[in-house]
C-alpha positions in Angstrom: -28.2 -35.8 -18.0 -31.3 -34.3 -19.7 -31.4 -31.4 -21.7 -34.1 -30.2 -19.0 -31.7 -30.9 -16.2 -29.0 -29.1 -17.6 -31.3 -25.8 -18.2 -32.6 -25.8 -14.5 -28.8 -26.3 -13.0 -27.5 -23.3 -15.7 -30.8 -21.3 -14.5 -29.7 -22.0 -10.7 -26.2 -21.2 -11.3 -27.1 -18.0 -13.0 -29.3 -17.2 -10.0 -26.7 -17.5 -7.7 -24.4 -16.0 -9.6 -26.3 -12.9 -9.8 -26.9 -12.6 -5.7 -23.0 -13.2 -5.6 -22.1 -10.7 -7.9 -24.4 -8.6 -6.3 -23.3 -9.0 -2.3 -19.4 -8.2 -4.3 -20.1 -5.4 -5.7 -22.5 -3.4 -3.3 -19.8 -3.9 -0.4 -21.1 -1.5 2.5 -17.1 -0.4 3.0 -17.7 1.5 -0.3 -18.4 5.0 -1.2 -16.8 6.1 2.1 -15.0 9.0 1.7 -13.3 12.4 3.7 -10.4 12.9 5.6 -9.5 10.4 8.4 -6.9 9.1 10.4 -6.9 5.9 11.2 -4.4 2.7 11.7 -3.7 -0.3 9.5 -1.6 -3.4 8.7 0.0 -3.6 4.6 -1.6 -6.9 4.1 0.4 -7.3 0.9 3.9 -7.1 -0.3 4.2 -3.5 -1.6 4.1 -3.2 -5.3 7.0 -0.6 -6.0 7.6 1.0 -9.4 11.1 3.2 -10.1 9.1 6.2 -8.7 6.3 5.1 -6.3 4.7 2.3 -4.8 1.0 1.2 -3.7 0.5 -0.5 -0.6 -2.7 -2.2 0.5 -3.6 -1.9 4.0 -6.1 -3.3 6.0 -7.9 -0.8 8.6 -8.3 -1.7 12.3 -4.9 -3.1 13.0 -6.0 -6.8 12.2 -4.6 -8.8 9.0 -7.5 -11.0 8.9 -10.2 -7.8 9.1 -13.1 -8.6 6.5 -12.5 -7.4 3.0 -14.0 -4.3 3.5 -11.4 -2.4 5.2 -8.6 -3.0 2.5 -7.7 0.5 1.5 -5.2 1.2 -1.6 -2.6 3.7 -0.8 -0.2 5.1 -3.4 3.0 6.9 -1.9 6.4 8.0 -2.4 9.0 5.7 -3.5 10.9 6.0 -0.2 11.0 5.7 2.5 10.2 1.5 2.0 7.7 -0.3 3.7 7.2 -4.1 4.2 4.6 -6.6 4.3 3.5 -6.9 8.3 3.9 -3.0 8.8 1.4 -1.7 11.2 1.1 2.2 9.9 -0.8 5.3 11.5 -2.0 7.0 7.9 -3.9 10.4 7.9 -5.3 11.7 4.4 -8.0 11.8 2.3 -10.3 8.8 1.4 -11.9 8.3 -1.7 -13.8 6.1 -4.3 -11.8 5.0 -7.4 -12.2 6.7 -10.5 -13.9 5.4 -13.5 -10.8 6.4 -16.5 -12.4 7.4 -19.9 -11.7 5.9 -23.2 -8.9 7.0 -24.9 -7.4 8.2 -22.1 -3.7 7.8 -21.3 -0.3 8.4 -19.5 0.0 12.4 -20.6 3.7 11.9 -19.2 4.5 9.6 -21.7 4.2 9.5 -25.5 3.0 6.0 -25.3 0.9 5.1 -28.4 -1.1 3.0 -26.5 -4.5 4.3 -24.9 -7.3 3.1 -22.7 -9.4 1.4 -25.3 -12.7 1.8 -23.7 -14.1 3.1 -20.3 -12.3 1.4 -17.4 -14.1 1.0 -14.3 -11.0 1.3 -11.9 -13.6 1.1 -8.5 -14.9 -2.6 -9.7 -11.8 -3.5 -10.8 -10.5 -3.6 -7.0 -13.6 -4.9 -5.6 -12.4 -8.2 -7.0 -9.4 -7.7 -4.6 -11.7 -6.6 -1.6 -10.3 -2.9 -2.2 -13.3 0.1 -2.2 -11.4 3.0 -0.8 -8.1 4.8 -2.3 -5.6 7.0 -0.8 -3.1 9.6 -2.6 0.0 10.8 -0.7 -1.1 10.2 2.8 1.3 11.4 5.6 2.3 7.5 6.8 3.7 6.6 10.6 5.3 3.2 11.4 4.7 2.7 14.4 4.8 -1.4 14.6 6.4 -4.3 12.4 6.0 -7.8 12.0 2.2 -8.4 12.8 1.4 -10.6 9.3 1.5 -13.9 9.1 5.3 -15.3 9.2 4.8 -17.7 6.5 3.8 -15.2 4.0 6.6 -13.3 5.4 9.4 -15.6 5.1 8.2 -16.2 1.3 8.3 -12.4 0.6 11.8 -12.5 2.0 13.1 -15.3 0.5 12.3 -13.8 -2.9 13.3 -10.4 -1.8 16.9 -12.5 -1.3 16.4 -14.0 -4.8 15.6 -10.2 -6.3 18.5 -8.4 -4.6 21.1 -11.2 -5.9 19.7 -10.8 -9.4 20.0 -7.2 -9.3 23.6 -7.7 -7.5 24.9 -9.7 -11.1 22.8 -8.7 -13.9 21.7 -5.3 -15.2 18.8 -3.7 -16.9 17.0 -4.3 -18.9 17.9 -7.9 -18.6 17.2 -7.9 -14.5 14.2 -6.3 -15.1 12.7 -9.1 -17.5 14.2 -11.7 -15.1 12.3 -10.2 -12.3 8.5 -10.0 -14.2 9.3 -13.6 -15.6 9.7 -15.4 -12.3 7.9 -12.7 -10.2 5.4 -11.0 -12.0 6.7 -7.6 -10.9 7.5 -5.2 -13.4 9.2 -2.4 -10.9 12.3 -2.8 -13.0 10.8 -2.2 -16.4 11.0 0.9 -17.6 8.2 2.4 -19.4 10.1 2.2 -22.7 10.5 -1.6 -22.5 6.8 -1.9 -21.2 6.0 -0.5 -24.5 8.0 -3.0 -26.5 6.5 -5.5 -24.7 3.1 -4.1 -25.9 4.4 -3.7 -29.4 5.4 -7.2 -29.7 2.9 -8.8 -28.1 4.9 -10.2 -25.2 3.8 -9.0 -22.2 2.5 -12.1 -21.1 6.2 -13.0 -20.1 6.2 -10.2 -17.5 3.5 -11.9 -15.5 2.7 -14.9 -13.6 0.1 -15.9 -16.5 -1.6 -19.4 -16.9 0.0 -19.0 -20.3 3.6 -19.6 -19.3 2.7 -21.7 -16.2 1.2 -24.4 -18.2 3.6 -24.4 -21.0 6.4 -24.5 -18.8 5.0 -27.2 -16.5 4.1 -29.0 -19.4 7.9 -28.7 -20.8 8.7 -30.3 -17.1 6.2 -33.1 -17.4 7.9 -33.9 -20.9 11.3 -33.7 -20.2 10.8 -36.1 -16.5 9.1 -38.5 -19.2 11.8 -38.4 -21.0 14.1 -39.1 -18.3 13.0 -42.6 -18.2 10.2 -41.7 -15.4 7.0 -43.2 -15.2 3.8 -41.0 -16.2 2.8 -40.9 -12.3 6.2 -40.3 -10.7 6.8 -37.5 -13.3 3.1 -35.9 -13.0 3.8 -35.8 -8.7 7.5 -34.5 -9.4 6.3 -32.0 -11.6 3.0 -30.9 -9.1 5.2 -30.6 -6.8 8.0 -28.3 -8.4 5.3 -26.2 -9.5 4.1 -26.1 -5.7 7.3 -25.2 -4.8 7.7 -22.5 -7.2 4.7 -20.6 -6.3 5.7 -20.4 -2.9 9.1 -19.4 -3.6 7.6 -16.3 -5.2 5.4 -15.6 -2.8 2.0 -17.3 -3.8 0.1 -14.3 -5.6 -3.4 -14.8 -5.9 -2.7 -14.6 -9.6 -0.5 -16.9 -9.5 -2.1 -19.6 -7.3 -5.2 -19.4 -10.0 -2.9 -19.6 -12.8 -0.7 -22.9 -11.0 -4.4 -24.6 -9.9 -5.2 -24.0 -13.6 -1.8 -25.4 -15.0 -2.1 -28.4 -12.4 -5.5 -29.6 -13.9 -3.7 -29.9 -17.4 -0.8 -31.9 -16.0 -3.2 -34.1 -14.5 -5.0 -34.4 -18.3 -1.7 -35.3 -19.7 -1.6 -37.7 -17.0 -4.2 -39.4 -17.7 -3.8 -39.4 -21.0 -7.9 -37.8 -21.7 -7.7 -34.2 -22.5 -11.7 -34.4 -22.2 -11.3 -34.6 -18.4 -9.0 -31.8 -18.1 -11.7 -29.6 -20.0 -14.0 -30.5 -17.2 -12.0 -29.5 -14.6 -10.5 -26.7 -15.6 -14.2 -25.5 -16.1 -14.9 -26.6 -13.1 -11.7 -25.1 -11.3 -13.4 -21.9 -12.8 -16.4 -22.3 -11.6 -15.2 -22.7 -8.0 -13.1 -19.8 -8.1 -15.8 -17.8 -9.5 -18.3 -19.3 -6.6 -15.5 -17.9 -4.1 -15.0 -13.8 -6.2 -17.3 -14.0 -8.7 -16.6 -10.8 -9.7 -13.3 -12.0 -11.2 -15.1 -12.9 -14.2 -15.8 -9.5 -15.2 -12.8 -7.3 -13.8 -10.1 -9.7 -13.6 -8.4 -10.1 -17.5 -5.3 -12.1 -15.5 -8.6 -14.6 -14.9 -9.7 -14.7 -18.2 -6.7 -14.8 -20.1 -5.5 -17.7 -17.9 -8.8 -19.7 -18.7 -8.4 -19.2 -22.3 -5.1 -19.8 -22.6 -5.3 -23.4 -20.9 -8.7 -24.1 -22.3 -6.9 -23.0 -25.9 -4.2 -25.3 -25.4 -6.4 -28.0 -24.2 -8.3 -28.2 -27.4 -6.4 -26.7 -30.1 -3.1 -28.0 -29.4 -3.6 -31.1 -31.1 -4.6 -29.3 -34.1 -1.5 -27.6 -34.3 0.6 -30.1 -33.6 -1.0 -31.9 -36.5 -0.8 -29.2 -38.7 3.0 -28.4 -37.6 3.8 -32.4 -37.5 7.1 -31.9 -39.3 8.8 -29.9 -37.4 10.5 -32.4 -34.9 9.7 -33.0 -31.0 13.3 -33.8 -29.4 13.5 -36.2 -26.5 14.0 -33.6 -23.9 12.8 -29.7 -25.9 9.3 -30.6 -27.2 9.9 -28.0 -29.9 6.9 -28.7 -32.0 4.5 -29.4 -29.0 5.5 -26.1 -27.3 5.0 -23.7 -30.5 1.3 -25.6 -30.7 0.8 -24.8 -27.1 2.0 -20.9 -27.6 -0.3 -20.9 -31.0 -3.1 -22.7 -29.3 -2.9 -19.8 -26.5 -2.5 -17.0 -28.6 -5.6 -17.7 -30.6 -7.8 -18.4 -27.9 -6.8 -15.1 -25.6 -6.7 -12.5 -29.1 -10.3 -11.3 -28.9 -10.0 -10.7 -24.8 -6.7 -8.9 -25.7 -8.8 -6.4 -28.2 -11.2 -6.0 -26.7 -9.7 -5.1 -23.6 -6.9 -3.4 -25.4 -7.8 -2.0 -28.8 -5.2 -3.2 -30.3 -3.4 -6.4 -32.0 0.1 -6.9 -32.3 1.0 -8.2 -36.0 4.6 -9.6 -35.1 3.5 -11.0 -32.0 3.6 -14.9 -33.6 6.8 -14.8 -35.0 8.2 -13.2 -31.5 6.3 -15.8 -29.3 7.3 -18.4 -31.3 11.1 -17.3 -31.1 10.6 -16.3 -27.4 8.0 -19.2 -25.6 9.8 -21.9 -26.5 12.8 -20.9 -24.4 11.4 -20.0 -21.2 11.0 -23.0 -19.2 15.0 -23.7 -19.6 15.3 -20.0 -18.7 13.0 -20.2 -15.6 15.2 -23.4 -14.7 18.6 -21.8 -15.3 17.2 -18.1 -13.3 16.5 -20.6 -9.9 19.7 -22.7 -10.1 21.2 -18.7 -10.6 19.3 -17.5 -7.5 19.6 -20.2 -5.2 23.4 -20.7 -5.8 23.7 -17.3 -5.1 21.8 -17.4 -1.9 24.1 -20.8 -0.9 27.2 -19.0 -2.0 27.6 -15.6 -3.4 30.3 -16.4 -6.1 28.3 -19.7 -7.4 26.0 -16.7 -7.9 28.2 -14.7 -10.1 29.4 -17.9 -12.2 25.3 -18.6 -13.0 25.1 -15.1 -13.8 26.9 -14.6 -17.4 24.3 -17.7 -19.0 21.5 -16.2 -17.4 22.3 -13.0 -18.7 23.3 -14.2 -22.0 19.7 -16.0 -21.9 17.7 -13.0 -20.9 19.9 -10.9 -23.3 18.5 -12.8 -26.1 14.9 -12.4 -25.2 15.5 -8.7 -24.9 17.0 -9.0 -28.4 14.1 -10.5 -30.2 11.7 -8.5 -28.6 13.7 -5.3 -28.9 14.3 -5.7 -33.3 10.5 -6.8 -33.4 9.1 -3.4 -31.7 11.4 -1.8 -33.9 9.2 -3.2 -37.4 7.4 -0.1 -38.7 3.4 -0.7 -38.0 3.8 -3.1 -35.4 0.4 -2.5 -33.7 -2.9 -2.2 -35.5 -5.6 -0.5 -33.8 -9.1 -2.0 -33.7 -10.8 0.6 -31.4 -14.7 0.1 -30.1 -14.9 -3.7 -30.6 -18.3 -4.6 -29.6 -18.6 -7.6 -27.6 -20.7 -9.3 -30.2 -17.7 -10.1 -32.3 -16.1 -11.8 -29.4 -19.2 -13.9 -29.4 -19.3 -14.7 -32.9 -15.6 -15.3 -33.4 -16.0 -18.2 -30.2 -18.8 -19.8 -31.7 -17.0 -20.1 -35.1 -13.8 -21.4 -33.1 -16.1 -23.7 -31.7 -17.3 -25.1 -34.2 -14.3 -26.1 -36.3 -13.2 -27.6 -33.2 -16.1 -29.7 -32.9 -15.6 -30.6 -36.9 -12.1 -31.4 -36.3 -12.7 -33.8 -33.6 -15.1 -35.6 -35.2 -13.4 -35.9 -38.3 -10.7 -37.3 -36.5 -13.4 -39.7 -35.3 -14.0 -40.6 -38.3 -11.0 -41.1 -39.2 -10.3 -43.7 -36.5 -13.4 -45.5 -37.2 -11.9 -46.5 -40.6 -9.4 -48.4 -39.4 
């Protein structure tokens, strides 16, 4: 393709891009606001904390309304509601704040602040959310009217959660839950802080991070197995299927599984230049679909980076790290060049966004990553045991916890390192530019002096 071509398809795309953005973010739904009373669907599962929970709603009694009439409401922590709930809600609508720089929990002494203006309104547009409500006065007055396939999934994991919580206590049940579920409702604020410290936070979410290293563990360790590449790239597609149902499919984590698929299929292959391709273009599609992910959605971008990091500087590491062994069935050096390979591609987002940078946060991934695909494995054989048969559920119990009790114990004696965090507040977005061009280019050097190096033999 000419260099001409390529400039008139990047101006076209940048075109469209703009009306999209655009036809997002001006959403006629917004900037309504005033008392009302009106009836809605939660079009969601809840998300509950230990002393609320926000429910998202859509207005007019029909789950598959237009985005515009998704309405955020934040509410007591009893009495429960569930997904398929048709409510009568009377309160007072209004626009999302925009939260200042530097601002924070005042109910906490957290350390950690806002580190520059958030934008909390276009941050739920992405989700189709314009209009917020605090502490309405709430009526059920109808259940079961969402889709039964997305209910079934909810309760299938709500089964999973309540056997957990049956067997294994905090804080341990509450790292179990994020790393499988992504929710954090049994994290207490202290631990969400050592997470922060320590720079592992990424293990309580559904992240592309973790996806792909722990699909890529799979892929290995089928290989290894005696399977051929095919057979194990299907069998491993497929468990990762399979496990983003069983946890209900997330948005977050359907991007982040479509974004660890596309690598599988690279190591497939056996060309890591067509994964780069189509996890660019996987991005591009999603961005064609909500393009205002881009720009309010950090889950989005950390997720690209982190895949697109391992994609190209994973070999690096591994070459730089070659003597530390790879054994048959734990790819120990290939996974601590996969967690590296992430880290450094997702730092400046984390910053930025941030403000901060955790300096123990290598040594703890690298004591912590490596471990989680055999934890994920051993939680679900824990789980669904104890769904089969309750007692099953309490033998799997005491490894998981021992498992989960030694994440909690690295990550709990790194927070604890005086100076932990440094603060780098009021990074301009320049630096994030210069400090990918720089990474780009001793990636491009690299590869070509390992072409180089293949052309002398």
């Amino acid at each position: 393709m000419t260099p001409s071509k390529i400039l008139l398809y990047f101006c076209l795309a940048f075109i469209c891009g703009i009306f999209f953005y655009s036809f997002f973010i001006d959403n006629p739904a917004a900037g309504k606001e005033g008392n009302v009373n009106l009836v809605g669907i939660i079009s969601q599962e809840p998300d509950v904390s230990q002393k609320s929970q926000k429910i998202v709603i859509k207005a007019g009694g029909n789950p598959s309304t237009s985005l515009g009439t998704r309405i955020l409401l934040t509410t007591g922590r009893y009495p429960e509601y569930k997904y398929g709930d048709k409510l009568k809600i009377t309160g007072k609508l209004e626009a999302p704040a925009v939260f200042k720089r530097g601002d924070e929990d005042k109910s906490s002494s957290s350390p950690f602040a806002i580190a520059r203006d958030f934008n909390y309104k276009n941050y739920l547009a992405k989700d189709g959310i314009y209009s917020v409500m605090s502490f309405p006065e709430i009526e059920i007055i109808g259940q079961g009217f969402g889709n039964p396939i997305v209910g079934a999934l909810i309760s299938f994991k709500n089964k999973f959660k309540n056997i957990a919580e049956s067997f294994i206590s905090p804080p341990e049940v509450g790292i179990l839950e994020a790393l499988i579920f992504g929710d954090e409702g049994q994290i207490s604020k202290d631990w969400q802080e050592k997470l922060n410290l320590t720079g592992t936070r990424h293990i309580a979410a559904v992240s592309g991070m973790n996806i792909t290293i722990i699909a890529s563990l799979i892929l290995t360790f089928l290989l290894s197995l005696g399977l051929w590449r095919g057979q194990a790239f299907y069998l491993s597609v497929a468990l990762l299927l399979l496990y983003i149902l069983m946890i209900g499919a997330p948005a977050s984590s359907v991007r982040a599984g479509v974004m660890a698929g596309i690598f599988l299929f690279a190591q497939k292959s056996g060309r890591m230049s067509q994964g780069q391709r189509a996890v660019i273009f996987a991005a591009a599609f999603m961005l064609a679909l909500n393009p205002l992910l881009l720009r309010f959605d950090i889950g989005f971008q950390l997720s690209f980076l982190a895949v697109m990091g391992i994609i190209y500087l994973q070999p690096i590491f591994s070459n730089w790290l070659r003597r530390i062994p790879d054994f048959k069935f734990f790819p120990l050096r290939a996974t601590i060049a996969a967690t590296l390979s992430a880290q450094v591609f997702t730092l400046p987002i984390l910053i930025y966004n941030f403000g901060y940078v955790s300096l123990v946060s290598l040594p703890a991934n690298i004591l912590i990553v490596p471990f989680l695909a055999p934890i994920t494995i051993l939680i679900f054989i824990f789980g669904l045991s104890g769904m089969i048969f309750l007692p099953f559920g309490q033998i799997f119990s005491f490894p998981v916890w021992f498992a989960l009790s030694y994440l909690t114990k690295i990550i709990d004696i790194f927070a604890r390192i005086p100076l932990a965090v440094l603060k780098i507040e009021h990074l301009h977005w320049i630096w994030l530019a210069v400090f990918y061009l720089i990474l780009g280019f001793f990636i491009w050097r690299w590869q070509e002096s390992q072409k180089l190096k293949f052309l002398k033999y």
